[in-house]
C-alpha positions in Angstrom: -41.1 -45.2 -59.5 -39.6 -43.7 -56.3 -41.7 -41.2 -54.7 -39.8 -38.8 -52.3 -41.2 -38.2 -48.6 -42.3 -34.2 -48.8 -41.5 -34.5 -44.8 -37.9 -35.7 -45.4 -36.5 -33.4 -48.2 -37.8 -30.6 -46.0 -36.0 -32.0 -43.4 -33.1 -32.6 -45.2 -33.1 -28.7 -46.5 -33.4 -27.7 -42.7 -30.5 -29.5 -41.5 -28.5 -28.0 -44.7 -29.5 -24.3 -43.6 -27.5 -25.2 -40.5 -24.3 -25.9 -42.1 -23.0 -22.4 -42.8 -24.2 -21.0 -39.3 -22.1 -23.9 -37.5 -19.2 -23.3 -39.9 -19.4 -19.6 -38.9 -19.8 -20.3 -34.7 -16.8 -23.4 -35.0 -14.3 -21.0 -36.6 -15.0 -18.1 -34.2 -14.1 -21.1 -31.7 -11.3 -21.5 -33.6 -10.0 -18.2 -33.4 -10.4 -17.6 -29.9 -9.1 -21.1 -29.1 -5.9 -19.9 -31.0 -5.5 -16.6 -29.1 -6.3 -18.0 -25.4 -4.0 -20.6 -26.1 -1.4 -18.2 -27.2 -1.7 -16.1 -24.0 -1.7 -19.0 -22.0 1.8 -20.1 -23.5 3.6 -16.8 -24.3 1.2 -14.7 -21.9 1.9 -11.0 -22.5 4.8 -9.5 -24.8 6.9 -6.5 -24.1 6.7 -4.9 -27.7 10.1 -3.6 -29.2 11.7 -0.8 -27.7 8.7 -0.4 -25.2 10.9 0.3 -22.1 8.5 0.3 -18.9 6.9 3.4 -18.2 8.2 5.8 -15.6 5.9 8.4 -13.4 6.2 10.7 -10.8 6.1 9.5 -7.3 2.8 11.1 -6.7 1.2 8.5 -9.1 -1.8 7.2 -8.1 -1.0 2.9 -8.3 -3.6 0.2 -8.5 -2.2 -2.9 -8.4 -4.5 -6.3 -9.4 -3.9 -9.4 -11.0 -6.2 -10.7 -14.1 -8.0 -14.2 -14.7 -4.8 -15.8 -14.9 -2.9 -14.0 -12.1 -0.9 -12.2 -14.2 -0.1 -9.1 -11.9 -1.7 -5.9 -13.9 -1.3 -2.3 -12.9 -2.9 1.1 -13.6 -1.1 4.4 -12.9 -2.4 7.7 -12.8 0.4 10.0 -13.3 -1.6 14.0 -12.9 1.5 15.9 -12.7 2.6 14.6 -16.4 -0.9 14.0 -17.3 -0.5 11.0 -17.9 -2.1 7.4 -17.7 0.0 3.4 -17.8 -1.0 0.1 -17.8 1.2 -2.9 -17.1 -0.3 -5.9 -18.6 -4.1 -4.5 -18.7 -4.3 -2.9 -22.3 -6.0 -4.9 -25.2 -5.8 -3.0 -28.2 -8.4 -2.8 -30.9 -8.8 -6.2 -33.4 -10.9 -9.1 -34.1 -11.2 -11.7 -30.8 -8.2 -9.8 -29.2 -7.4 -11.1 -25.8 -3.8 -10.6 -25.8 -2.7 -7.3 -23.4 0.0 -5.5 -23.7 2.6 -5.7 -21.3 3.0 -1.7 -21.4 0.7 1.0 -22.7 0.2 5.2 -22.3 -1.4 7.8 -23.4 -2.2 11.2 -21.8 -5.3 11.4 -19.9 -7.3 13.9 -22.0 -7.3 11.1 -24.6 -9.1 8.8 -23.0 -12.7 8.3 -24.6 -15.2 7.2 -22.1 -15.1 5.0 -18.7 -17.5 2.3 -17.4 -18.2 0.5 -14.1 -19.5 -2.4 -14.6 -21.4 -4.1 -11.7 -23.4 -7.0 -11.8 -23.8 -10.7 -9.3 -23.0 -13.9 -10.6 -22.8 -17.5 -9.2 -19.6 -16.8 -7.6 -20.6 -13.4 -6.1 -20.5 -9.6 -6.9 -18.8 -8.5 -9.9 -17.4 -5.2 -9.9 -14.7 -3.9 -12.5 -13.8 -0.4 -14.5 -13.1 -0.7 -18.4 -10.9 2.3 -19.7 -11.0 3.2 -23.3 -8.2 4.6 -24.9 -8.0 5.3 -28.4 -5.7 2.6 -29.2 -8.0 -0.2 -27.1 -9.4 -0.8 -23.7 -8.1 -1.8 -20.0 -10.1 -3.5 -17.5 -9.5 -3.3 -13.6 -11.5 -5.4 -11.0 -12.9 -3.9 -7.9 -9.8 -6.6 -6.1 -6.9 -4.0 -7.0 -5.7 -1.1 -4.4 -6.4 1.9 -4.5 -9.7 0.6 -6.8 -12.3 3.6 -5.1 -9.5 6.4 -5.9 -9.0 5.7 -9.8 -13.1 5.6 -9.5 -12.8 9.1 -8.1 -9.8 10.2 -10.2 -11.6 9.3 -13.4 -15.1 10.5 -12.1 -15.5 12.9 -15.1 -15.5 10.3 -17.5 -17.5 7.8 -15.5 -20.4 10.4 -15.3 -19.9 10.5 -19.3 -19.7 6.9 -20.0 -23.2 6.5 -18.1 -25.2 8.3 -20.3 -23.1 7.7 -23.8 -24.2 4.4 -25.9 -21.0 2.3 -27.1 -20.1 -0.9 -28.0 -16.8 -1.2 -25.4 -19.6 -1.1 -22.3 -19.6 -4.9 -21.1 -23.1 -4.2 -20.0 -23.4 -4.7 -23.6 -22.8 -8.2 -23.3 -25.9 -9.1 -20.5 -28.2 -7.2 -23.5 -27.2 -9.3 -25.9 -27.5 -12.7 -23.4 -31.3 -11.8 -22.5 -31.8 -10.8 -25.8 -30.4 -14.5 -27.2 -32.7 -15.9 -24.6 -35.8 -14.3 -25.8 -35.0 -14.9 -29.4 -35.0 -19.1 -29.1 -39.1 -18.9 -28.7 -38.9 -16.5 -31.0 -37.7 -18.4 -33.4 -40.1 -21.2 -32.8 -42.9 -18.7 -32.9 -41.7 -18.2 -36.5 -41.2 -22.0 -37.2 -45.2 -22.5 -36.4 -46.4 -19.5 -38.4 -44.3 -20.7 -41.0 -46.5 -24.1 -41.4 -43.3 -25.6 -42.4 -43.2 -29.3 -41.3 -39.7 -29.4 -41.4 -37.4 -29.0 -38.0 -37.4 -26.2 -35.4 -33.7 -26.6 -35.3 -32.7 -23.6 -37.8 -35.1 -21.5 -36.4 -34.3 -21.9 -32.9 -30.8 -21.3 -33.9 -31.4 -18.4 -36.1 -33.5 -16.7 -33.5 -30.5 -16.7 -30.6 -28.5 -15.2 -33.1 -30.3 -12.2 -34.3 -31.8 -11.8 -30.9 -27.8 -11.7 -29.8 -26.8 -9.5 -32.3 -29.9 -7.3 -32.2 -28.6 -5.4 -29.2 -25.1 -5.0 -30.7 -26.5 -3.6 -34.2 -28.5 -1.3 -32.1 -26.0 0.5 -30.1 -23.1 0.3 -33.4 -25.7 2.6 -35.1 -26.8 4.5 -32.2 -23.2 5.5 -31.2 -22.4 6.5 -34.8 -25.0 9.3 -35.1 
């Protein structure tokens, strides 16, 4: 008669629990693999009778360059009351990256503004995110003329600091600490669990609620 190790069919049922989370991780890899790779090759496409936009001479320009030096503008055009952006909009979809090489809309429409600022390894980080209703624009603190769109869109700056959304990339730092905290976490849970199995799901299953939790938190928050 063959008795089966306890230890190694739990074991085995741990490392099977993994399988649908790395499924779900490699074909979000996947995805964005697909769409950098497609901007890399094709990089930004004029859309179909989307003639570049024309403004007044008064126009407040800034003029920058995204990660892969494509140049990117933003124009502020307050005598038509207007807004552009060369090469800086992303509209709204799943893993967009893709911006488009022209974009407008009046500047009433605009929903909310955010400066982002934070330091990294390479330095300070400072950058504005624009939402539009169609999708968002980001502009690093490189560009000219950076301080006057700050100014210009001061109103909206003041609101996007005390409104909760989704489209602030401060949201992303939440959601990093928050995957940090959730690994011992998860093998806090693994030890009150008495389970003799491995710590492996757990840990992973703790870095991803922790990184969602902040993200579930503001979607609700911002709906009310």
């Amino acid at each position: 008669m063959i008795v089966q190790d306890p230890r190694h069919g739990q074991s085995g049922g741990g490392v099977w629990a993994i399988y649908p989370i790395v499924w779900f991780i490699g074909l979000g890899a996947v995805r964005l693999s697909h769409k950098l790779f497609r901007l890399w090759i094709l990089g930004a496409e004029t859309p179909q009778g989307m003639p570049e936009a024309t403004y007044s001479t008064e126009s407040l320009v800034c003029v920058g360059s995204d990660w892969l030096r494509t140049p990117v503008r933003v124009i502020v055009d307050r005598v038509e009351g207007m807004i552009h952006f060369q090469n800086s909009h992303v509209p709204h979809g799943f893993l967009a990256v893709k911006s488009q090489a022209w974009f407008s809309c009046r500047l009433k429409a605009l929903k909310a503004v955010f400066r982002h600022r934070f330091r990294s390894c390479t330095g300070k980080v400072d950058y504005l995110r624009i939402i539009t209703p169609a999708g968002k624009a980001d502009l690093s603190s490189t560009a000219t003329n950076y301080e006057s769109l700050c100014d210009a869109l001061s109103p909206l700056l003041a609101r996007g600091t005390r409104t909760l959304s989704t489209d602030n990339p401060a949201l992303v730092h939440w959601c990093l600490w928050s995957a940090i905290c959730g690994m011992p976490a998860g093998a806090i849970m693994h030890s009150l669990s008495g389970s003799a199995g491995s710590q492996v799901p757990y840990l992973i299953g703790g870095v991803l609620v922790g990184a969602a939790a902040p993200y579930l938190v503001v979607l609700l928050a911002s709906r009310k």
